[in-house]
C-alpha positions as CSV (number, residue, x, y, z in Angstrom):
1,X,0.0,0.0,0.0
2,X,2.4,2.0,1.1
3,X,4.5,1.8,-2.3
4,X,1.3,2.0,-4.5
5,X,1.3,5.5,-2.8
6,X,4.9,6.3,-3.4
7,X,5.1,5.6,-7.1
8,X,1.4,8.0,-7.5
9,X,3.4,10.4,-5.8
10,X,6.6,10.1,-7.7
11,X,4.7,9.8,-11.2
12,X,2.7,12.7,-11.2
13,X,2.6,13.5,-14.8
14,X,2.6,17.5,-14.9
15,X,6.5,17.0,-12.5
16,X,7.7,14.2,-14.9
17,X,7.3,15.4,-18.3
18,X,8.1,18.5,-18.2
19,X,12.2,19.7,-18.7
20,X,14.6,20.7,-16.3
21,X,14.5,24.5,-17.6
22,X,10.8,24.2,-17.5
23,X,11.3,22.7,-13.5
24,X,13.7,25.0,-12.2
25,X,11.7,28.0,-13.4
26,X,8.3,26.9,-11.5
27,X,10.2,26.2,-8.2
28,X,13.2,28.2,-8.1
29,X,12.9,32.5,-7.4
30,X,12.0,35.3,-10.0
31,X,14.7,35.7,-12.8
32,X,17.2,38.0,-11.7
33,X,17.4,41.5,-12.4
34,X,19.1,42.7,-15.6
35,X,23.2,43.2,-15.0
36,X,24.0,46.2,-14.0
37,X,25.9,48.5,-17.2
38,X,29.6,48.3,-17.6
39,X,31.9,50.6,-16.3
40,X,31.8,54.0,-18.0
41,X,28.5,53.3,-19.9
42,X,24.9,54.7,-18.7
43,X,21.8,52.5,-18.5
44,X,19.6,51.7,-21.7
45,X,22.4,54.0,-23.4
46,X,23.7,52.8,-27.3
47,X,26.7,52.4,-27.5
48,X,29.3,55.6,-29.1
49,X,31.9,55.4,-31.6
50,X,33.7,58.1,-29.8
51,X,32.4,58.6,-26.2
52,X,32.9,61.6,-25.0
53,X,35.3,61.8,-22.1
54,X,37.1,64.5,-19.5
55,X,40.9,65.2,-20.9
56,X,43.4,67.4,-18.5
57,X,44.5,69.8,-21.7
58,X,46.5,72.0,-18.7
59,X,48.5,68.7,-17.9
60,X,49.4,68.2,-21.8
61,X,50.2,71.9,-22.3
62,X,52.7,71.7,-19.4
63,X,54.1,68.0,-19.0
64,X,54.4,67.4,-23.3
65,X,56.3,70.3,-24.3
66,X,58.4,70.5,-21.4
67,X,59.8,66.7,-21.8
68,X,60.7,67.4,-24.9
69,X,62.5,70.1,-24.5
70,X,64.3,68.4,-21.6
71,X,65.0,65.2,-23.8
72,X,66.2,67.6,-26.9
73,X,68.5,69.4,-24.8
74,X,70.3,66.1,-22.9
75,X,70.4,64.8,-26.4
76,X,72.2,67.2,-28.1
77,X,74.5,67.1,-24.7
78,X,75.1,64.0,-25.1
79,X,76.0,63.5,-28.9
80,X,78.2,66.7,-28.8
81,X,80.5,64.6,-25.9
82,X,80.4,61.6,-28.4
83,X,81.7,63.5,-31.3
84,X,84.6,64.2,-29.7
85,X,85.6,60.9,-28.7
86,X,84.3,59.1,-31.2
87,X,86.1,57.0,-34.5
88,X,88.8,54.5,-33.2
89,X,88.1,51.7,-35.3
90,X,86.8,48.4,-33.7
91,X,85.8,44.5,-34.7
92,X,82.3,43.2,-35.0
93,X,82.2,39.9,-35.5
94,X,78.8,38.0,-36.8
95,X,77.6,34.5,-36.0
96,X,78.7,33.2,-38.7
97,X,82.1,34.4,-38.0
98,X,82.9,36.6,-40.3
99,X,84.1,40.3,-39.1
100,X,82.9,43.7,-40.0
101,X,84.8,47.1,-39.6
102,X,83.6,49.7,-37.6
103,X,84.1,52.9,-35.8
104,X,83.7,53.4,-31.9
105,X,80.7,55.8,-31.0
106,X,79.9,55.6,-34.4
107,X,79.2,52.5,-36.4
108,X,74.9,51.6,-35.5
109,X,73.7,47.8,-35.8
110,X,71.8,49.5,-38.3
111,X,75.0,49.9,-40.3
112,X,76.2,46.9,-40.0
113,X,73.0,45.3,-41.0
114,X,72.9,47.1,-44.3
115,X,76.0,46.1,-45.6
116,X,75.0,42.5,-45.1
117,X,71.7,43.6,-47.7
118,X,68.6,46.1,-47.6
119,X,66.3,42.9,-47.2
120,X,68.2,42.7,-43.5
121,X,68.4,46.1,-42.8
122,X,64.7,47.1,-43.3
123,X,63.6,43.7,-41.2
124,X,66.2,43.7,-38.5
125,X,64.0,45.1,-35.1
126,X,66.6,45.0,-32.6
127,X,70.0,43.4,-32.1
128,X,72.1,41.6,-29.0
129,X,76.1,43.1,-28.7
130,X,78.0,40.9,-26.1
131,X,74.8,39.5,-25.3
132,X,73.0,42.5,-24.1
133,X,70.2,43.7,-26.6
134,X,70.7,47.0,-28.2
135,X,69.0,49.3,-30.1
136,X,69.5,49.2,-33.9
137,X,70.6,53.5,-34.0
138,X,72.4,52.7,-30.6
139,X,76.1,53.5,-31.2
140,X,78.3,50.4,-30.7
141,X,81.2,51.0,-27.7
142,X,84.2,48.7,-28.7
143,X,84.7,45.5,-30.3
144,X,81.9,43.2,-29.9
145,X,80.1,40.1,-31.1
146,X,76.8,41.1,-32.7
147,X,73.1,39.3,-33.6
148,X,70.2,40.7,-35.3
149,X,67.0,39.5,-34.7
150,X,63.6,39.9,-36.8
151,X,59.8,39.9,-35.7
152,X,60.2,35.9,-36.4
153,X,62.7,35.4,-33.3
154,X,61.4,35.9,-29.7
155,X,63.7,39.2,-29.1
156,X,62.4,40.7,-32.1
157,X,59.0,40.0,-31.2
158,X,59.2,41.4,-27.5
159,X,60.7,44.5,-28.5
160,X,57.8,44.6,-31.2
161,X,54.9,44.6,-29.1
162,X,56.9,46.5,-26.0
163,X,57.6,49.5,-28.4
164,X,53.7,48.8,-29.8
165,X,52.8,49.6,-26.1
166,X,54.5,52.8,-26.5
167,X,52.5,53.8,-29.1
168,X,49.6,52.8,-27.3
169,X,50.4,55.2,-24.4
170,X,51.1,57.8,-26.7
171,X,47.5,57.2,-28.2
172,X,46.3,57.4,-24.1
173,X,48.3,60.3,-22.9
174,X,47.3,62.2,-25.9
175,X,43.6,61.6,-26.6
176,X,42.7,61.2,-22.4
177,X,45.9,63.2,-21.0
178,X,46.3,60.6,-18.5
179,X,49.5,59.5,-16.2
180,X,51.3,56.8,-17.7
181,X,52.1,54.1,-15.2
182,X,54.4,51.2,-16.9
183,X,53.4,49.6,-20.5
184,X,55.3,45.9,-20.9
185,X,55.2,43.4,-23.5
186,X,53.2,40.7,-21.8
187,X,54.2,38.1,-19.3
188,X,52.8,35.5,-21.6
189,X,54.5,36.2,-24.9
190,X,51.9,37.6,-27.0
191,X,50.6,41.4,-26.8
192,X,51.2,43.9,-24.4
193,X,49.4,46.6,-22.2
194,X,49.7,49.9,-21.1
195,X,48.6,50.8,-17.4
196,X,47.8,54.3,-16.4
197,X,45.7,56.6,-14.3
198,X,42.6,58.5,-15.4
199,X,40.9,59.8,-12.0
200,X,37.2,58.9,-12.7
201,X,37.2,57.4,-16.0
202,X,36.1,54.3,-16.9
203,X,37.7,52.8,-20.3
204,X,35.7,50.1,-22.1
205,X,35.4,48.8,-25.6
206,X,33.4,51.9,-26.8
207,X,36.6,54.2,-26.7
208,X,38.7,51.6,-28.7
209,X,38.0,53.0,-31.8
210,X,39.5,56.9,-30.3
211,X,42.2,55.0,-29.0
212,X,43.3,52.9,-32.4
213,X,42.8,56.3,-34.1
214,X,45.6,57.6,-32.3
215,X,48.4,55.0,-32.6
216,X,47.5,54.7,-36.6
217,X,48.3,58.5,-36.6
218,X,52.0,57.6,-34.5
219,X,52.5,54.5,-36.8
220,X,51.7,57.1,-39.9
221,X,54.7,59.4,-38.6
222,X,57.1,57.1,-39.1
223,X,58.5,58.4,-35.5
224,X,62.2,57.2,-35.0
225,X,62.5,56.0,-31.1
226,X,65.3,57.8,-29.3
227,X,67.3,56.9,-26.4
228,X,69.6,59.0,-23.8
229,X,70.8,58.4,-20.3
230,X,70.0,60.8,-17.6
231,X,71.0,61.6,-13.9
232,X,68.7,60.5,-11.5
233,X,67.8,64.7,-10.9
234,X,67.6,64.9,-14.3
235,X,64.5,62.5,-14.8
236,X,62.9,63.7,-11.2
237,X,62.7,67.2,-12.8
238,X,61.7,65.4,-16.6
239,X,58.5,63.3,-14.8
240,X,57.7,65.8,-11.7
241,X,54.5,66.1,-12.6
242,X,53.5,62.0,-12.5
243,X,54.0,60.5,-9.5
244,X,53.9,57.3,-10.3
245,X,57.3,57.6,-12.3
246,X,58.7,59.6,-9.4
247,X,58.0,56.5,-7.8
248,X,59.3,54.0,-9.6
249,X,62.8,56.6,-10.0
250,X,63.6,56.6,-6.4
251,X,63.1,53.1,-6.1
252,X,66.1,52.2,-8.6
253,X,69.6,51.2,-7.1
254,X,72.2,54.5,-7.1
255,X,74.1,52.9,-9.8
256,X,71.4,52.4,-12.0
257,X,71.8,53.7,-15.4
258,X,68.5,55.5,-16.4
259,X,67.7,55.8,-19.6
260,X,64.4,58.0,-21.5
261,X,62.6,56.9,-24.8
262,X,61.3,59.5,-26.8
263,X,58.9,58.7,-30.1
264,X,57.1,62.0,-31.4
265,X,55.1,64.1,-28.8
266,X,55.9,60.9,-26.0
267,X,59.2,61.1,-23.5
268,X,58.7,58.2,-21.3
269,X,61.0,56.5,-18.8
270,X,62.0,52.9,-20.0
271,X,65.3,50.7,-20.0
272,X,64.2,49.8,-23.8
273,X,65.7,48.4,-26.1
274,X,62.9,49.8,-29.0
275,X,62.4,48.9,-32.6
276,X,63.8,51.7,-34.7
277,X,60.7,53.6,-35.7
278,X,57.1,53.0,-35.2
279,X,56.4,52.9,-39.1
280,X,57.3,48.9,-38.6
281,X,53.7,48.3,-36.4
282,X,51.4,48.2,-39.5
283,X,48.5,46.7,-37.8
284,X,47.3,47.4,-34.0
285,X,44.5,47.1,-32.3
286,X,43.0,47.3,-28.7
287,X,41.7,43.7,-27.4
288,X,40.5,44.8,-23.8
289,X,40.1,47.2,-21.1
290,X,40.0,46.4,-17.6
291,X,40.8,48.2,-14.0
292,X,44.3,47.2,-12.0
293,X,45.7,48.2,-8.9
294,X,49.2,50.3,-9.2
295,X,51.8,47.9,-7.7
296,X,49.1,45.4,-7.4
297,X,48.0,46.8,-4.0
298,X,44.4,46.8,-3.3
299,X,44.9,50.2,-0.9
300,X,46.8,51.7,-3.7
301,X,45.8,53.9,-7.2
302,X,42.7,52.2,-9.3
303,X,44.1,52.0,-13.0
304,X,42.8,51.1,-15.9
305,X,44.8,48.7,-18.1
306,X,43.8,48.6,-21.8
307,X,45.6,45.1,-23.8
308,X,47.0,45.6,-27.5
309,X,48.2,43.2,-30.1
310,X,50.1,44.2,-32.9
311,X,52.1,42.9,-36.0
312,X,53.8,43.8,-38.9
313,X,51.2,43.4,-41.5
314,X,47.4,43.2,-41.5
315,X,47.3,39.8,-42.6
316,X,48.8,38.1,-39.5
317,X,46.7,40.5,-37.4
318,X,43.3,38.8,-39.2
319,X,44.5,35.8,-38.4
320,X,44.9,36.1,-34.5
321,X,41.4,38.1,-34.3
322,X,40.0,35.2,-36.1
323,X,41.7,32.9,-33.6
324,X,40.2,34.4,-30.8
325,X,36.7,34.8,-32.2
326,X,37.4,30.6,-32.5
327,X,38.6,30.2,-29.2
328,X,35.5,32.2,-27.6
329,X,33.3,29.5,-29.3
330,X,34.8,26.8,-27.0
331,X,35.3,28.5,-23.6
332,X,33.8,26.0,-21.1
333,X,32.1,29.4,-19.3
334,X,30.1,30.0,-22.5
335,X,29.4,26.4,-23.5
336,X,28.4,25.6,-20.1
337,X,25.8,29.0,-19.9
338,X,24.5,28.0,-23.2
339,X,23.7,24.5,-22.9
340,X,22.4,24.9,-19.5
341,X,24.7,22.9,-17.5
342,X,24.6,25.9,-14.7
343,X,23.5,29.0,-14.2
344,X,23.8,32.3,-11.8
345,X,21.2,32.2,-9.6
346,X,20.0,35.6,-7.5
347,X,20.0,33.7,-4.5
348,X,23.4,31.9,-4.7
349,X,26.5,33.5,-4.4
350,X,28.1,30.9,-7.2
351,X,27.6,29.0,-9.6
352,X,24.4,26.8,-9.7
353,X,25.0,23.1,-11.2
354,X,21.4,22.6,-12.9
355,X,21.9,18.8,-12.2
356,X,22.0,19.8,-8.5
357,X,19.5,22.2,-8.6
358,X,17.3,19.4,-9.8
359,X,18.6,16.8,-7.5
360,X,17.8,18.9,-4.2
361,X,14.4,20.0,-5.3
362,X,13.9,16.1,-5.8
363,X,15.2,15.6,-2.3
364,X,13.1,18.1,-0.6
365,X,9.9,17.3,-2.7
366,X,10.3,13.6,-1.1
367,X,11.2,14.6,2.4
368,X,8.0,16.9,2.4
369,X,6.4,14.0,0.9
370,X,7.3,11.2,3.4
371,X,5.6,14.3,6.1
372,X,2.8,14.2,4.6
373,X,1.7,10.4,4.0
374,X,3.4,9.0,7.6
375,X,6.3,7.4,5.6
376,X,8.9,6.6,7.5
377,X,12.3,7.8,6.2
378,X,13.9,5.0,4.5
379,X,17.7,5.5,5.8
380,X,16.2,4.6,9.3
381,X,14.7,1.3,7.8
């Protein structure tokens, strides 16, 4: 009798039939509310080709010009000194042996690489010298062993996308007149970012487009990337006005040599070594844009991070967007949202497995059952 009862219970037709969508929605709470809008967007708002944001024109006006004309001056210091100790001759000898003749303070990588052929010259990104990587228009210092490396090796291609984040801070600090913070090559080989501080603002996908305008105009400009070393007073007074670089300054040993980057309107503190203009990045583009803490401290400065990718051509730049529009399609968060496998519920603070969802309904439905008809629980039987 009493399992003629059970099985009525447990067979009710309207409970069986119908799917586990159908289930959880008639027993679980209200759907949630819709997500709130992402950061820097207004509700029910369409979304802008070119938002319209705040941009500190009195920090531009005072930090741009006055870089430059710090960087210009130390420069022309600098090669003035080298002129008059320059031309001893010296050895450079290439992997494959052989030895070129050069002059001390003179002779460039650069040089060296066009007398091997133009096809070399116009590829070659950055070069090693006793092991050390070196800028391509970086004078050579005395007899040395010398590589060259294209976008195909992995020096070439850090460089690339490290001097690519340079023109993607240039883009920033020019269209947003933020503080630059530090822009790497990525950790994981492929891309790079640019971190710096905006006060309020918010960057998301909608200002991409602003942003890709303005490194297409520094890759247009064909803007040589210049290096000189400075004192350690010498870049306080250069970056005064960003604290973040005053920071990162008085952190470096005392022996430290401290070296500036310029590339058109940008003077930025960086060891390097840099590609030899930015008329090699053909194709750029933004990828994403999200907030970071400055030195990874929670208590410190809120930044916002925006991710690049770059390459020499647009071909190879198709390609990798086309690889991640493939690898999106198999991301276990979206295939597992989009064949219901779990859900966010409003009343959960994770992730709810439908499977369980459905198995502790199941449960309760059959303790409130066993309540109701006098069964006794069957784990005490």
């Amino acid at each position: 009798m009493l399992c003629s009862q059970l099985w009525r219970r447990l067979s009710i037709p309207r409970y069986r039939a119908q799917p586990c969508k159908t289930l959880l929605r008639r027993f679980s709470s209200p759907p949630p509310p819709p997500p709130p809008p992402e950061m820097g967007k207004k509700p029910n708002a369409q979304p802008e080709s070119s938002p319209a944001h705040p941009k500190d024109e009195a920090y531009l006006e005072t930090v741009i010009p006055k870089r430059i004309a710090a960087f210009e001056s130390i420069k022309a210091q600098q090669l003035a000194h080298l002129q008059s100790i320059s031309g001893d001759p010296i050895k450079i000898t290439l992997p494959d042996g052989s030895v070129k003749e050069g002059k001390k303070w003179v002779s460039t990588p650069f040089d060296i690489a066009k007398e091997i052929s133009k096809s070399l010259a116009s590829n070659a990104l950055i070069s090693k010298v006793n092991g050390v990587l070196w800028d391509m228009s970086r004078p050579l210092e005395c007899d040395c062993e010398l590589k060259l490396f294209t976008f195909e090796s992995d020096e070439g291609r850090d460089t690339f996308w490290h001097s690519s984040a340079h023109i993607l801070g240039q883009a920033l600090e020019m269209e947003y007149g933020c503080k630059l913070c530090i822009g790497p090559c990525t950790t994981r080989g492929e891309g790079f970012y640019y971190d710096a501080f905006y006060g309020e603002l918010g960057l998301n996908e909608d200002h991409f487009k602003r942003i890709d305008s303005g490194a297409s105009k520094a890759v247009g400009e064909k803007q040589p990337f210049e290096r000189i070393e400075v004192t350690r007073e010498q870049a306080l007074e250069m970056f005064s006005e960003n604290n973040f670089k005053i920071e990162i300054i008085k952190e470096l040993p005392e022996d430290k040599t401290i070296t500036v980057y310029r590339c058109g309107p940008l003077v930025d503190l960086c060891r390097g070594p840099h590609i030899p203009n930015t008329s090699s990045v053909k194709a750029l583009a933004c990828l994403k844009a999200s907030s970071a803490y400055w030195r990874g401290n929670k208590d410190r400065e809120s930044l916002q991070r925006v991710y690049g990718i770059s390459y020499p051509d647009n071909k190879r730049l198709k390609e990798y967007i086309t690889r991640l529009e493939e690898a999106k399609k198999y991301d276990h968060r979206e295939l597992g949202k989009n064949q219901e496998l779990f859900f966010f519920h409003p009343l959960s603070p994770e992730v709810v497995s439908s499977f369980r969802m459905v198995l502790e309904f199941t449960t309760s439905w059959w303790n409130l059952s066993e309540i109701n008809t006098g069964i006794e629980d069957t784990k005490r039987l």
